[in-house]
The first five atom37 places (N, CA, C, CB, O) and aatype in JSON, in Angstrom:
{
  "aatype": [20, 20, 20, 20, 20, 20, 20, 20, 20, 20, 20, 20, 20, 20, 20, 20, 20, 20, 20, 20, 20, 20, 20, 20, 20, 20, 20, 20, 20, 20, 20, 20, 20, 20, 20, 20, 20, 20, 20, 20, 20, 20, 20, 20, 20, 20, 20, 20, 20, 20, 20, 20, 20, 20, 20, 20, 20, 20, 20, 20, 20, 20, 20, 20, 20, 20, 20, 20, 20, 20, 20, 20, 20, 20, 20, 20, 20, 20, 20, 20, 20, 20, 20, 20, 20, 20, 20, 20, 20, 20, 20, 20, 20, 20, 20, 20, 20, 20, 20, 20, 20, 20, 20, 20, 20, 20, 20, 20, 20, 20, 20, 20, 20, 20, 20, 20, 20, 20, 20, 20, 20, 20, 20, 20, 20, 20, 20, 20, 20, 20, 20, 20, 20, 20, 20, 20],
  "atom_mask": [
    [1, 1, 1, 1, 1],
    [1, 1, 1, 1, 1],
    [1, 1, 1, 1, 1],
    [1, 1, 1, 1, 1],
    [1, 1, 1, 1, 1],
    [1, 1, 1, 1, 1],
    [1, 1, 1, 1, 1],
    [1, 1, 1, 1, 1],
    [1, 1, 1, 1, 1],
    [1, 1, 1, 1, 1],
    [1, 1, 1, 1, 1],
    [1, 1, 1, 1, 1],
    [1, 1, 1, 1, 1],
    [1, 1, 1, 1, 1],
    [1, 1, 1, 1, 1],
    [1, 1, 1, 1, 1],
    [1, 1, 1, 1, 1],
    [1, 1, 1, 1, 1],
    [1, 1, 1, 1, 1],
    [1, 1, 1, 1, 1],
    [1, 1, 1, 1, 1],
    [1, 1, 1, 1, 1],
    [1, 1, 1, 1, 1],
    [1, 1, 1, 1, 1],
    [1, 1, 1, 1, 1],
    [1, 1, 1, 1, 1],
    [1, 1, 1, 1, 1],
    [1, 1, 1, 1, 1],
    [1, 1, 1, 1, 1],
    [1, 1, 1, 1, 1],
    [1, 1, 1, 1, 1],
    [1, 1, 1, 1, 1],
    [1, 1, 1, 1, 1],
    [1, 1, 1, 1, 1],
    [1, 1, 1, 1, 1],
    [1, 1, 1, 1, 1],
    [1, 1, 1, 1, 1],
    [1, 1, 1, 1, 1],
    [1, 1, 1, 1, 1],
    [1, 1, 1, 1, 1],
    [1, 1, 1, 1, 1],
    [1, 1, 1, 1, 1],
    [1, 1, 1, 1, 1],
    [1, 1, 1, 1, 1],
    [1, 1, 1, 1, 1],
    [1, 1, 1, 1, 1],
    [1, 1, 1, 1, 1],
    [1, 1, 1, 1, 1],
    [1, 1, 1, 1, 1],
    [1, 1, 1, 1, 1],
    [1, 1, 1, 1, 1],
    [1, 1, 1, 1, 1],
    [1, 1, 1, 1, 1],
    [1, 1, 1, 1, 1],
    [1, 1, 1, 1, 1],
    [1, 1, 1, 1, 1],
    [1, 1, 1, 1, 1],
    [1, 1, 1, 1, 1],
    [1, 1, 1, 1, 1],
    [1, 1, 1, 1, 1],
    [1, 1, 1, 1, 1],
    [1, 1, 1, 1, 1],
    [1, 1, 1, 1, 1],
    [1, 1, 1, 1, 1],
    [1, 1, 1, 1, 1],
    [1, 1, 1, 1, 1],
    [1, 1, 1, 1, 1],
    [1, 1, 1, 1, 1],
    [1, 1, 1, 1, 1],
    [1, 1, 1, 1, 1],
    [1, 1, 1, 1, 1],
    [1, 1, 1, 1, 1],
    [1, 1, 1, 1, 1],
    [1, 1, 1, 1, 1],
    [1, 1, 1, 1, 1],
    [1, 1, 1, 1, 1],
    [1, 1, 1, 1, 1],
    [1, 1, 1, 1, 1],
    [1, 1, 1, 1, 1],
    [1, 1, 1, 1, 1],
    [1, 1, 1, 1, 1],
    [1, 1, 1, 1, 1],
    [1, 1, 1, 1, 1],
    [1, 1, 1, 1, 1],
    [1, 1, 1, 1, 1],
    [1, 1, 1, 1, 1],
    [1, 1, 1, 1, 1],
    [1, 1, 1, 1, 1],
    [1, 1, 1, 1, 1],
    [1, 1, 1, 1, 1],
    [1, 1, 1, 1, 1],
    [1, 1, 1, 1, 1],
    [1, 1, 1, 1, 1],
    [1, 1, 1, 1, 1],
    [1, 1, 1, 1, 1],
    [1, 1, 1, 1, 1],
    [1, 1, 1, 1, 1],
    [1, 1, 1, 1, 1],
    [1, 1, 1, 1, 1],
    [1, 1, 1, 1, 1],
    [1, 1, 1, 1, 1],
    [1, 1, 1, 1, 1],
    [1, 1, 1, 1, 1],
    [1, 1, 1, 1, 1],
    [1, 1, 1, 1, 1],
    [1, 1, 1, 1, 1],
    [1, 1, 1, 1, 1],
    [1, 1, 1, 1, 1],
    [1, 1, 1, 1, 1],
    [1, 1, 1, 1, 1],
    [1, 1, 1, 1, 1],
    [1, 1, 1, 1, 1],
    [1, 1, 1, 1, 1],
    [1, 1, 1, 1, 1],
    [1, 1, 1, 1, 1],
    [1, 1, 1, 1, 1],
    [1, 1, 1, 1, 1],
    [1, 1, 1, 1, 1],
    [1, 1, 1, 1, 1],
    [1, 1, 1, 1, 1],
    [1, 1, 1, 1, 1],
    [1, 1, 1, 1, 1],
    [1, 1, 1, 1, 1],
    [1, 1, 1, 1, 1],
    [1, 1, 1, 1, 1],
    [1, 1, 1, 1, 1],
    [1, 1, 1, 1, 1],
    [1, 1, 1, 1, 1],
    [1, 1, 1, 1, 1],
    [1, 1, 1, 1, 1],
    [1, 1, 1, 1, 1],
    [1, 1, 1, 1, 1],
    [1, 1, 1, 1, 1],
    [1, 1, 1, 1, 1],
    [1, 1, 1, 1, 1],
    [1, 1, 1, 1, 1]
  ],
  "atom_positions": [
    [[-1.84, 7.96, 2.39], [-2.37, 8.96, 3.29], [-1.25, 9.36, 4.23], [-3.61, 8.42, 4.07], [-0.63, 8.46, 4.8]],
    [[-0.93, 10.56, 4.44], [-0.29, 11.12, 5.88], [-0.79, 11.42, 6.85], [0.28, 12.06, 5.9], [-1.77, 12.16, 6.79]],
    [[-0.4, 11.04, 7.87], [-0.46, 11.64, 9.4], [-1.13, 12.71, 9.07], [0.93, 12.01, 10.26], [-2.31, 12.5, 9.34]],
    [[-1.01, 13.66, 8.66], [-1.64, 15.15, 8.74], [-2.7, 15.25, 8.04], [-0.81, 16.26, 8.28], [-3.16, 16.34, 7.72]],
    [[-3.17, 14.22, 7.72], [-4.52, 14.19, 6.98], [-5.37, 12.63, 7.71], [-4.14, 14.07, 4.94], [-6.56, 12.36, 7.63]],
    [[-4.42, 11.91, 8.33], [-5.4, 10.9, 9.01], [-6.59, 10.83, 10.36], [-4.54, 10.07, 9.32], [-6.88, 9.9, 11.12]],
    [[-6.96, 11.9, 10.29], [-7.68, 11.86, 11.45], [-9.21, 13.17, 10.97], [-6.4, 12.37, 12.95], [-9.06, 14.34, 10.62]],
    [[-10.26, 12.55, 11.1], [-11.53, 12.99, 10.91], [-11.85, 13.38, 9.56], [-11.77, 14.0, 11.74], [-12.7, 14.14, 9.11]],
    [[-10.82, 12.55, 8.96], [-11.49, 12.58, 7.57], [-12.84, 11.01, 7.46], [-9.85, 12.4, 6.22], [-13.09, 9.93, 8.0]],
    [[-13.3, 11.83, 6.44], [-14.72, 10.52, 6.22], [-14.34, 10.0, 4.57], [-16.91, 11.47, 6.26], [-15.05, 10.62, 3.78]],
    [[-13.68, 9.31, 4.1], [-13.7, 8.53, 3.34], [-14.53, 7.62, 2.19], [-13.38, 8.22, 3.89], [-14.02, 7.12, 1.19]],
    [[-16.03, 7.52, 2.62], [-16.17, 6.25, 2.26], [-16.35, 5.08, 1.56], [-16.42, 6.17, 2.46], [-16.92, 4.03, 1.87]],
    [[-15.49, 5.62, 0.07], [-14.88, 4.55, -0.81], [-13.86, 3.73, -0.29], [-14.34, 5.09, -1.93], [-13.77, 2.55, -0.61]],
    [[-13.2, 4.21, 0.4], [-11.79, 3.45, 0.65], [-11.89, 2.71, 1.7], [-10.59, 4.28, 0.88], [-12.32, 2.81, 2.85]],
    [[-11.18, 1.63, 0.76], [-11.66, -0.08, 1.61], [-10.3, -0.59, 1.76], [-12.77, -1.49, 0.52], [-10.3, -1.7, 2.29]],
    [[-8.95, -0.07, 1.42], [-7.3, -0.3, 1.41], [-6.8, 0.99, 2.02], [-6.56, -0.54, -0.23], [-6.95, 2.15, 1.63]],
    [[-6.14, 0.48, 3.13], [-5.02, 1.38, 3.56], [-3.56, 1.11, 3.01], [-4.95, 1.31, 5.05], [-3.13, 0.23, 3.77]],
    [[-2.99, 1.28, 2.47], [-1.68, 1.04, 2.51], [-0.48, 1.78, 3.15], [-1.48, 0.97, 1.45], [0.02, 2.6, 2.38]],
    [[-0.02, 1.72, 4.09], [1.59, 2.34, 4.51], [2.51, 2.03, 4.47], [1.96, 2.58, 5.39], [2.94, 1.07, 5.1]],
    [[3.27, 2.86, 3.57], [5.01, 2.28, 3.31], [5.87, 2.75, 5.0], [6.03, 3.55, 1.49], [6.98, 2.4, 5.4]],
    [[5.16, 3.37, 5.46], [6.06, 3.44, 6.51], [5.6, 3.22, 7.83], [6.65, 4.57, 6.48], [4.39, 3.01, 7.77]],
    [[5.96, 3.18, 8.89], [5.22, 2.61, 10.31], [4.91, 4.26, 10.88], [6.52, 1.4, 11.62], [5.54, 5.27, 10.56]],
    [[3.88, 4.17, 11.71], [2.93, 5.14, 12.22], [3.85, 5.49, 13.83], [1.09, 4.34, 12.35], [3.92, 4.53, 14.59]],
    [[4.39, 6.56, 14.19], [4.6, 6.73, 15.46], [4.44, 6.02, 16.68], [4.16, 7.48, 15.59], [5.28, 5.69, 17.52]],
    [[2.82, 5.81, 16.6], [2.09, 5.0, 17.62], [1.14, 4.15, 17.19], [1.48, 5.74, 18.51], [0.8, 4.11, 16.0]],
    [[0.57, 3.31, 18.2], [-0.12, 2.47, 17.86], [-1.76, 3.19, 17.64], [0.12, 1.38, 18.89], [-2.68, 2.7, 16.98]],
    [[-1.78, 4.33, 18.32], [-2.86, 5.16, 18.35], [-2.95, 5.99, 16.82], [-2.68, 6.14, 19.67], [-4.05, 6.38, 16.45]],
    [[-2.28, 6.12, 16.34], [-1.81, 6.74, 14.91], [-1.68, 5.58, 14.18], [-0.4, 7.62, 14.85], [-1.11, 5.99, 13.17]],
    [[-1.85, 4.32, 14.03], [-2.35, 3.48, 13.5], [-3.66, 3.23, 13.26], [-1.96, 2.79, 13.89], [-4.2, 3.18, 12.16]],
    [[-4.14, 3.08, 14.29], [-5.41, 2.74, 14.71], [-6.04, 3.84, 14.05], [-5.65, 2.6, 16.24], [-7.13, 3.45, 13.62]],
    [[-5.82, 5.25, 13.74], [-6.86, 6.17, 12.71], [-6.41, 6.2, 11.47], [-7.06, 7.71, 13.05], [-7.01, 6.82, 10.59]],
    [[-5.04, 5.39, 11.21], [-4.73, 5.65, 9.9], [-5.69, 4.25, 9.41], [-2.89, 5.73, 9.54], [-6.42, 4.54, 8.46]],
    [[-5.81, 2.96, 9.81], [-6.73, 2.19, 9.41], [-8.1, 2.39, 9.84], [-6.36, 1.09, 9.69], [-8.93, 1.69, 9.28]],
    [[-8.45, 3.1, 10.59], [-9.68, 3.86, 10.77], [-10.46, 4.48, 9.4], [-9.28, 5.02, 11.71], [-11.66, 4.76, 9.42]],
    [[-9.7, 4.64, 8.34], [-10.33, 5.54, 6.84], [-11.17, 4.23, 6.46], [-8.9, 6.17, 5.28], [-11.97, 4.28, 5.52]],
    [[-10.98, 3.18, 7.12], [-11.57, 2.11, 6.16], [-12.43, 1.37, 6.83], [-10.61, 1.19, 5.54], [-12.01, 1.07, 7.94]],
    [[-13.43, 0.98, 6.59], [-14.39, 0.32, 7.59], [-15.31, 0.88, 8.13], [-13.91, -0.12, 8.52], [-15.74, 0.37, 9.17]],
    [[-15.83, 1.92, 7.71], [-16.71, 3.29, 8.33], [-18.26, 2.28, 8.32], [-16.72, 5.17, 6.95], [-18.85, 1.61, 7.47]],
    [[-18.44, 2.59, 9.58], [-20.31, 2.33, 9.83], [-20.46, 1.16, 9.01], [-21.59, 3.73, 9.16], [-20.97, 1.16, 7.88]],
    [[-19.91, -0.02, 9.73], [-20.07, -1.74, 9.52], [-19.78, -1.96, 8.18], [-21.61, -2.43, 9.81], [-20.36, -2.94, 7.71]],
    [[-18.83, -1.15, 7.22], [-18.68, -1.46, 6.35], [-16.95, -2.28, 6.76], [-19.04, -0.29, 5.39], [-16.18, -1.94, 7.65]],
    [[-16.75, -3.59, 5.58], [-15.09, -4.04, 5.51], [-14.24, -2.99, 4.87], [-14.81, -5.45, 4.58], [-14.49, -2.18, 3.98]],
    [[-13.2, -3.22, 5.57], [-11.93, -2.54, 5.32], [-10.9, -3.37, 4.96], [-11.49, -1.8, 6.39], [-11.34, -4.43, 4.5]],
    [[-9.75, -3.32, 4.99], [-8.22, -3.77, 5.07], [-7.0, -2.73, 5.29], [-7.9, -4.45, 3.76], [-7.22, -1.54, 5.08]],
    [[-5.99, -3.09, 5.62], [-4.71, -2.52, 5.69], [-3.25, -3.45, 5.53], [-4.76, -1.89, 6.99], [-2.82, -4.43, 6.14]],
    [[-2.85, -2.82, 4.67], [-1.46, -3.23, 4.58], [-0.11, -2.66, 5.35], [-1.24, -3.09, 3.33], [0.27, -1.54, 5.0]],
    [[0.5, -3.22, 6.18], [1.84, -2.45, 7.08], [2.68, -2.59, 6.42], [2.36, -2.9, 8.46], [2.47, -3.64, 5.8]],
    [[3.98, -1.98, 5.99], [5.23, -2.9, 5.34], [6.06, -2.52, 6.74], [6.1, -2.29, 3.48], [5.38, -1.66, 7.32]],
    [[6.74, -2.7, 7.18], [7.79, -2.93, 8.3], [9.35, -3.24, 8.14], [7.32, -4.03, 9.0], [9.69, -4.35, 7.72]],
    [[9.84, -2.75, 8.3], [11.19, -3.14, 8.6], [11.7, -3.88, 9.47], [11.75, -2.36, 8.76], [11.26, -3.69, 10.61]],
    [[12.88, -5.06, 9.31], [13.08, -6.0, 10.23], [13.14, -5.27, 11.37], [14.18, -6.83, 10.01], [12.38, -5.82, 12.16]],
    [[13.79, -4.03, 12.05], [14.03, -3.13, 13.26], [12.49, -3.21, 14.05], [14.55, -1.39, 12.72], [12.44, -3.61, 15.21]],
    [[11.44, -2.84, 13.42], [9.83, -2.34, 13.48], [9.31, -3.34, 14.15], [8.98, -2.13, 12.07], [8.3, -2.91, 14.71]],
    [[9.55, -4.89, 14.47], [9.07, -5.98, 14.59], [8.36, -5.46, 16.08], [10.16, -7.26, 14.44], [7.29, -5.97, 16.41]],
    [[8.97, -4.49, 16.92], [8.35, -4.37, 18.48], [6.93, -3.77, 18.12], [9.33, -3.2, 19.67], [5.83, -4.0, 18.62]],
    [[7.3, -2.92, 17.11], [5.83, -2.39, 16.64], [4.6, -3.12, 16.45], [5.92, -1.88, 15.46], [3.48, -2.67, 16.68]],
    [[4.96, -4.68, 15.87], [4.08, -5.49, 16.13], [3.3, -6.36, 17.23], [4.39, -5.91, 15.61], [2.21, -6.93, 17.3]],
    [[4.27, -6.19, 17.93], [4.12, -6.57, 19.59], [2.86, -5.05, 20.2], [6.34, -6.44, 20.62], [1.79, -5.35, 20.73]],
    [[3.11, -4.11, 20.06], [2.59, -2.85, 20.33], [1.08, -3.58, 19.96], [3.28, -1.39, 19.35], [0.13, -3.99, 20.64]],
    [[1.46, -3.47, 18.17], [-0.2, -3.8, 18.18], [-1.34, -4.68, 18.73], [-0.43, -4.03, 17.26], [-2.55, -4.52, 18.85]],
    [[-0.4, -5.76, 19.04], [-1.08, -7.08, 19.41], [-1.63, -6.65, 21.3], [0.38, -8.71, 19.19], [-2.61, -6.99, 21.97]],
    [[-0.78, -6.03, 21.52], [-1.32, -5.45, 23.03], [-2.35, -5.02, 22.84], [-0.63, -4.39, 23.78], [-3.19, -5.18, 23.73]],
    [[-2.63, -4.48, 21.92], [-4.27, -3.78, 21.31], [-5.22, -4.66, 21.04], [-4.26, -2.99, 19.88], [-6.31, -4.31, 20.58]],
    [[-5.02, -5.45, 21.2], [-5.99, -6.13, 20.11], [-6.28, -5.89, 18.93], [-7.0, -6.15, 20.37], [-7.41, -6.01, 18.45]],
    [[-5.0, -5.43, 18.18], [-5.65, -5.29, 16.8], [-4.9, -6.71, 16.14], [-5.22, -3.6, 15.89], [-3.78, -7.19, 16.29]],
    [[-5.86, -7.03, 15.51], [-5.74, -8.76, 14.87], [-4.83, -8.5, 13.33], [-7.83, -9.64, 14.41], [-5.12, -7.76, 12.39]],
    [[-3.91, -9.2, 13.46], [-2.64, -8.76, 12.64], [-2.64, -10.29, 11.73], [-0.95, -8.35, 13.79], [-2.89, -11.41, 12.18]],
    [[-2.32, -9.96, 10.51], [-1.85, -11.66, 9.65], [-0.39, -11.05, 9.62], [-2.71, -12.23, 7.58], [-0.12, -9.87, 9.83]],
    [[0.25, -11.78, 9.4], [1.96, -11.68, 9.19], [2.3, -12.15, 7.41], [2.9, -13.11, 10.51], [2.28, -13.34, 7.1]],
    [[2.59, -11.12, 6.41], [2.69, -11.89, 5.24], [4.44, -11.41, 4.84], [1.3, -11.42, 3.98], [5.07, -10.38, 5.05]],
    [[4.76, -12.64, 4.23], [6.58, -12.67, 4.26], [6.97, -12.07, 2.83], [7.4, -14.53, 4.42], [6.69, -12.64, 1.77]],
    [[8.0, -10.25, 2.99], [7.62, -9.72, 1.74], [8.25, -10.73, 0.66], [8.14, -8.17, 1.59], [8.07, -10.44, -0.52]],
    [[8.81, -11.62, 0.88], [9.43, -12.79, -0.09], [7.62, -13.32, -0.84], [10.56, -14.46, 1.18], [7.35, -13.38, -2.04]],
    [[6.81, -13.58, 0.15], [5.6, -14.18, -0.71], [4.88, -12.92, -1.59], [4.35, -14.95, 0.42], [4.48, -13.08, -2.74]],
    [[4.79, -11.65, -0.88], [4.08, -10.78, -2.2], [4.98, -10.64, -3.12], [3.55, -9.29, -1.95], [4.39, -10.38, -4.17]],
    [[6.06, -10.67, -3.27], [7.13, -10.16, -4.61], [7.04, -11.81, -5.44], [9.33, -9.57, -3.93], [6.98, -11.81, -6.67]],
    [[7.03, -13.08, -4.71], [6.52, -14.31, -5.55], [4.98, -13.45, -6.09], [6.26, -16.07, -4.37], [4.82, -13.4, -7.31]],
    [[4.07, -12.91, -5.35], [2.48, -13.54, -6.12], [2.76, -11.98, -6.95], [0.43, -13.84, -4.77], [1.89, -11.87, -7.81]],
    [[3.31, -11.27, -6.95], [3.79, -9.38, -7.94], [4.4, -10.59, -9.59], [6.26, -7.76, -6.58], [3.84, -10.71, -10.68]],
    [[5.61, -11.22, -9.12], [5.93, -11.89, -10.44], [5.22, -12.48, -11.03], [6.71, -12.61, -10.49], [5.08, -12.21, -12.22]],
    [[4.47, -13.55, -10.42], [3.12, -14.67, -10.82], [2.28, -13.97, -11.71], [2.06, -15.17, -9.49], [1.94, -14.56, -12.74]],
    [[1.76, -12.41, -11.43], [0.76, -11.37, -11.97], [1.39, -11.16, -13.1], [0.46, -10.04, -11.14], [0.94, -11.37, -14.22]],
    [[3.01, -10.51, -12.68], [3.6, -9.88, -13.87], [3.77, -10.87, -15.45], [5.09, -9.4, -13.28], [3.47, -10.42, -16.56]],
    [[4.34, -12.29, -15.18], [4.19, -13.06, -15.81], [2.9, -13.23, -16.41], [4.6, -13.82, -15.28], [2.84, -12.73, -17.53]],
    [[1.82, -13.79, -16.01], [0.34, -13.8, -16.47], [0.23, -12.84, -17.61], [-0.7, -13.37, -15.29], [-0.12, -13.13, -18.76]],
    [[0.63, -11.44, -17.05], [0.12, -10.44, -17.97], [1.16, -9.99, -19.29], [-0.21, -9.16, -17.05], [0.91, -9.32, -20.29]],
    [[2.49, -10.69, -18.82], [3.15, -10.44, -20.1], [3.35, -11.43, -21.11], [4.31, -10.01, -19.87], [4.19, -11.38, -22.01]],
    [[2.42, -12.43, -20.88], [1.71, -13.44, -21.18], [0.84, -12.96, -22.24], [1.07, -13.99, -20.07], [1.2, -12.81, -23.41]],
    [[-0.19, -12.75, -21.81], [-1.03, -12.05, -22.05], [-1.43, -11.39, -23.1], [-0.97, -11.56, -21.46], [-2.36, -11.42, -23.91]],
    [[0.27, -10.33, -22.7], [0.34, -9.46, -24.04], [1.04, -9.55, -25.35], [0.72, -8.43, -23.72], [0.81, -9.04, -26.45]],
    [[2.13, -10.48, -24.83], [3.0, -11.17, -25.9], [2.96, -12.49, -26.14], [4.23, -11.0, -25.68], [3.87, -13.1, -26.69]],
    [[1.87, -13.01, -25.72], [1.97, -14.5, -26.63], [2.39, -15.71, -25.44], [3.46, -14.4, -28.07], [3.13, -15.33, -24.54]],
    [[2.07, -16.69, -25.44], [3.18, -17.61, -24.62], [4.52, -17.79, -24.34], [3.14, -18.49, -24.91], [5.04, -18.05, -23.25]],
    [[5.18, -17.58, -25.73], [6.58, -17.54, -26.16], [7.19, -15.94, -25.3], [6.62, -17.54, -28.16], [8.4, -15.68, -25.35]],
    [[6.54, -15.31, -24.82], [7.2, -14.27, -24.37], [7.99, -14.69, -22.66], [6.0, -12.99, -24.39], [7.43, -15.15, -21.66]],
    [[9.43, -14.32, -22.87], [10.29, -14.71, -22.01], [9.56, -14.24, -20.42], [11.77, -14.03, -22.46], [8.8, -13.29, -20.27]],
    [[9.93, -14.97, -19.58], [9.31, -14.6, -17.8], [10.13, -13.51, -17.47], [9.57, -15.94, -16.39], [11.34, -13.32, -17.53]],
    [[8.93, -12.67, -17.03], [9.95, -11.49, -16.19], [10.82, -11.71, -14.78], [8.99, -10.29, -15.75], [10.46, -11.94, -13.62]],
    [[12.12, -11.52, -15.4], [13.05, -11.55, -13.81], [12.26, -10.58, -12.07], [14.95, -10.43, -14.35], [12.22, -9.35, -12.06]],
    [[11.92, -11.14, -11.27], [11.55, -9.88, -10.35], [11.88, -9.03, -10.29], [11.58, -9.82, -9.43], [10.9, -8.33, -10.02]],
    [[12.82, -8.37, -10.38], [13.26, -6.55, -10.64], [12.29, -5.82, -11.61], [14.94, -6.3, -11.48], [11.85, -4.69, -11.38]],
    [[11.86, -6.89, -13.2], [11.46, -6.4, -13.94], [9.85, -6.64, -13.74], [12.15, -6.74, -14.99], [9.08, -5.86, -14.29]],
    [[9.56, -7.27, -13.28], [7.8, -7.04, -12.85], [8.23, -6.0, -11.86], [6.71, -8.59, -12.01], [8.41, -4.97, -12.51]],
    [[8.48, -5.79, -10.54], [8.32, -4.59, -9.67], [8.43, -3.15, -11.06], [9.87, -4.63, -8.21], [7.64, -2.21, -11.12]],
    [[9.43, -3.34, -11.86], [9.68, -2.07, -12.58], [7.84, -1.83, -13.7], [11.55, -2.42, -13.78], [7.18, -0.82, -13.92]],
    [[7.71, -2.74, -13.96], [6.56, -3.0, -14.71], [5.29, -1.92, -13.72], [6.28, -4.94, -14.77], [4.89, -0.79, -13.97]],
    [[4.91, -2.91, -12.48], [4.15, -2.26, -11.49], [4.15, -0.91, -10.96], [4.29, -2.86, -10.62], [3.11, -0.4, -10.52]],
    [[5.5, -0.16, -10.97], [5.55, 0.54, -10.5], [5.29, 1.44, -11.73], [6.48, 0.49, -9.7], [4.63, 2.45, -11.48]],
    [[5.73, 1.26, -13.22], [5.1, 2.21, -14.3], [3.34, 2.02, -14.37], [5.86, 1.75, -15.93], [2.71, 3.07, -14.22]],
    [[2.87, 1.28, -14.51], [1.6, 0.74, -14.2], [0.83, 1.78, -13.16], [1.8, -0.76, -13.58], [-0.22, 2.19, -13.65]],
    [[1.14, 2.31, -11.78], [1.06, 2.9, -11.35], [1.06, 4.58, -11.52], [1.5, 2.33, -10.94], [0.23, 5.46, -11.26]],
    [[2.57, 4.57, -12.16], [2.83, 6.11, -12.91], [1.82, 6.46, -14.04], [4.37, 6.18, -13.69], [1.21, 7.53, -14.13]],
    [[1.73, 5.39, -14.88], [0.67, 5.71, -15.75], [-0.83, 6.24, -15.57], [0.58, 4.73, -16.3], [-1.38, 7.27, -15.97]],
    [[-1.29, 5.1, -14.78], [-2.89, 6.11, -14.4], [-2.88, 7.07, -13.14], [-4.33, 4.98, -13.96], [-3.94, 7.45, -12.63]],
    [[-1.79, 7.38, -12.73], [-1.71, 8.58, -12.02], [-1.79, 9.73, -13.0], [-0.46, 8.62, -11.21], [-2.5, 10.72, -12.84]],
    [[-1.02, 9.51, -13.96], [-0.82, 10.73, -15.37], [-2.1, 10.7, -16.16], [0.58, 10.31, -16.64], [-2.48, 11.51, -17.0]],
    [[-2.67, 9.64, -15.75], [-3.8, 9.55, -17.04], [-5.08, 9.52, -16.47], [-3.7, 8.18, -18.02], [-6.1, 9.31, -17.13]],
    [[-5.06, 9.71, -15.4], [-6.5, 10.26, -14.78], [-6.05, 11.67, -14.18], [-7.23, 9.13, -13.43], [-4.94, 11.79, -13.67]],
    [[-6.9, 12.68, -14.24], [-6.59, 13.88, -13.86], [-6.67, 13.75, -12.03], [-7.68, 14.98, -14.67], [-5.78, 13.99, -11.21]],
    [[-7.94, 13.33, -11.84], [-8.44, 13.2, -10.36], [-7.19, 12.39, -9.58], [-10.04, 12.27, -10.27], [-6.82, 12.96, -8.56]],
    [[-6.46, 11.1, -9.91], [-5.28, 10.8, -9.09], [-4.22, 11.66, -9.13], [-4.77, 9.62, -9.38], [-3.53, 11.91, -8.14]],
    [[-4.04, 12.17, -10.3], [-3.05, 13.07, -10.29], [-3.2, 14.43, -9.5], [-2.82, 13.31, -11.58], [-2.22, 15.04, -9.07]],
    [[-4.52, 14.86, -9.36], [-4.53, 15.89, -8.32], [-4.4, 15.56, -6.87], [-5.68, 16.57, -8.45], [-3.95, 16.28, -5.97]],
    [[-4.92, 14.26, -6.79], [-5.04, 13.5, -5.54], [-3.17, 13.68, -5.24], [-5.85, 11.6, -5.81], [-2.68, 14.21, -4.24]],
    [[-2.51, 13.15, -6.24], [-1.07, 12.65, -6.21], [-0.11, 13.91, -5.34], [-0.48, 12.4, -7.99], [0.69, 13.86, -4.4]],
    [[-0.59, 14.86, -6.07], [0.13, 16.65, -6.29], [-0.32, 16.87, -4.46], [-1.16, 18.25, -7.96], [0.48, 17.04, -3.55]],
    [[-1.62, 16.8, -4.38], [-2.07, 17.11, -3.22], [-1.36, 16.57, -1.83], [-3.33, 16.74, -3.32], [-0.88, 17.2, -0.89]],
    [[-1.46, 15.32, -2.05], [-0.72, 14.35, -1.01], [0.92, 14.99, -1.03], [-0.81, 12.45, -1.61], [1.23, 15.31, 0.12]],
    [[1.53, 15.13, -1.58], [2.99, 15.64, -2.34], [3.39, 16.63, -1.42], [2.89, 16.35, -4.0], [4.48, 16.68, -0.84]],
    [[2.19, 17.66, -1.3], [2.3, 18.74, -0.46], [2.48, 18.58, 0.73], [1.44, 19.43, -0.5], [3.44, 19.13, 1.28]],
    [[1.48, 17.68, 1.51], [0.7, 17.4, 2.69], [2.5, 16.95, 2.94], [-0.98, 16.12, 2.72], [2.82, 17.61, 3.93]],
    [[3.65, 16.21, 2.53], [4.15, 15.71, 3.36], [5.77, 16.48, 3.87], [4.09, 14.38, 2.87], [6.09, 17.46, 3.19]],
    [[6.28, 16.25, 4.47], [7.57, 16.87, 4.72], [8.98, 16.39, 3.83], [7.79, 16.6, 6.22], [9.39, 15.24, 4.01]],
    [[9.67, 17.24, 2.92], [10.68, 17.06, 2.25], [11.6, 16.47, 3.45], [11.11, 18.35, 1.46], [11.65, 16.91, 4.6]],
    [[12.48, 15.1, 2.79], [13.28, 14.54, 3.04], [14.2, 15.54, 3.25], [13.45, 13.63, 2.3], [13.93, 16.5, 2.53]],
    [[15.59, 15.79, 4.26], [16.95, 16.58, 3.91], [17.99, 16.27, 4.4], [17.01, 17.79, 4.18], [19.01, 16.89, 4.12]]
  ]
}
């Protein structure tokens, strides 16, 4: 989701926020995890942060917004754990463990794929695409 679409939208499938990038403010947080949790329903959100961003977390905690701290060293362990399982899975026991580069590369086609293969994410995809400002 972008900024330019986080505020008075009604959602209410979506129970995951995810942001690859940190929100301006703590107030622009607070509606970007706002999409989730509508009228006593659970939500979640994921922050990723950069070591620099860490005051940002201080910000939030002034809020009271109740924060877990997860170390990106442990999701890229439990991303391989998955990736393994499933190439497992598909090739037999005997199939060699994926190095971490190659599960993230795995996940991230995994991703590309049912974006292409559902029409509705892919319009979703195109749409969002627009909504945001070219890098220059």
């Amino acid at each position: 989701m972008v900024d330019v679409a986080s505020r008075g939208l009604d959602l209410p499938s979506v129970d995951w926020i995810v942001q690859y990038t940190a929100p301006c403010s703590t107030s622009d947080y607070v509606h970007r995890v706002g999409r989730t949790a509508r009228v006593g329903s659970h939500g979640s959100a994921l922050l990723f942060l950069a070591p620099g961003e860490a005051e940002f977390v201080r910000n939030l905690e002034n809020r009271t917004v109740r924060l877990r701290e997860q170390k990106m060293e442990s999701i890229l362990e439990n991303l391989h754990a998955y990736s393994d399982h499933e190439n497992i899975a598909k090739h037999g026991r005997n199939a060699p463990p994926f190095r971490l580069e190659e599960a993230a590369t795995a996940l991230q086609l995994r991703f590309e794929t049912a974006v292409m293969g559902q029409q509705a994410l892919h319009n979703l995809a195109c749409k969002a695409s627009r909504l945001t400002t070219p890098v220059r």
